[in-house]
N, C-alpha and C positions, 0 to 999 in steps of 0.2 A: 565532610558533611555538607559545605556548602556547595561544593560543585553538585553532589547527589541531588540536591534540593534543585539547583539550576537544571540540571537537566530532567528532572523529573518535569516540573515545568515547559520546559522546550517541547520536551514530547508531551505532554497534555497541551499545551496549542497546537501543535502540529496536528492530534486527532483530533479535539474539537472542533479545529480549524475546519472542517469536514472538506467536500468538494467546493473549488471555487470555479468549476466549469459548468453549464448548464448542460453542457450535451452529456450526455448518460450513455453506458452501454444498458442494452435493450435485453432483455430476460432471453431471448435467441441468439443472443453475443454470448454469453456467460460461458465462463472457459471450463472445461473438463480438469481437474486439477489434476488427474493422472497425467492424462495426455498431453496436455502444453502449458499449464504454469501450476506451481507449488500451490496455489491460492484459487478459490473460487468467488470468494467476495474481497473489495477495496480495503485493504486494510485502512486506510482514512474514514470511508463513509459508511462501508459496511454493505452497500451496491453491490450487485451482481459484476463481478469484473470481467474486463474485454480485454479479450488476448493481443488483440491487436494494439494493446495500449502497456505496454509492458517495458521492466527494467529485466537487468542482469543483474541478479545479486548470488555470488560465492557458487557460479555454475549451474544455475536454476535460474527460471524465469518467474520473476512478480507480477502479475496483471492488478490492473486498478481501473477504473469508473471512466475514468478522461483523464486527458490529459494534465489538467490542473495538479493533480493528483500527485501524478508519476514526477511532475516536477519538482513537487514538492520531498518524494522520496529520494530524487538525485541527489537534493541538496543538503541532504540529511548524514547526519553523522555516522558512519561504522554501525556504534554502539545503536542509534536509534532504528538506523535499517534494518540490524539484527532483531529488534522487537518486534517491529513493524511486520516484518515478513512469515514471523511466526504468526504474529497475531489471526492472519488472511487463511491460514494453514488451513487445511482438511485434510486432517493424519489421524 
């Protein structure tokens, strides 16, 4: 129960946390989520995400806002990347 608790937490700051980058991908970045990532918007900020700004998770490509972002996805546990990744989803 308490680890449930910790990590529920962990990942509500990680999302609230939103973007800690100013630079943004531009609504003409925005990735096609057929074509080259799983994801159309930042799973942190909720931005239009850039392909160019992108992880590898489980064989699929994640795009996110900037870099801030994706960093913070790297460092992020299994279990929270697996949320995270759906979250951004358009299925």
């Amino acid at each position: 129960m308490k680890n449930a608790i910790l990590l529920g937490l962990a990942v509500s700051a990680m999302v609230l946390g939103g973007c800690n980058n100013d630079k943004k991908a531009s609504d003409d970045k925005a990735v096609d989520s057929k074509a080259m990532a799983m994801n159309t918007k930042c799973p942190f900020s909720g931005q239009p995400a850039n392909g160019d700004v992108a992880s590898e998770y489980k064989g699929q490509k994640v795009a996110f806002c900037c870099a801030g972002c994706k960093s913070k996805f790297d460092k992020a546990s299994d279990a929270d990347k697996a949320m995270l990744a759906s979250k951004g989803s358009a299925k």
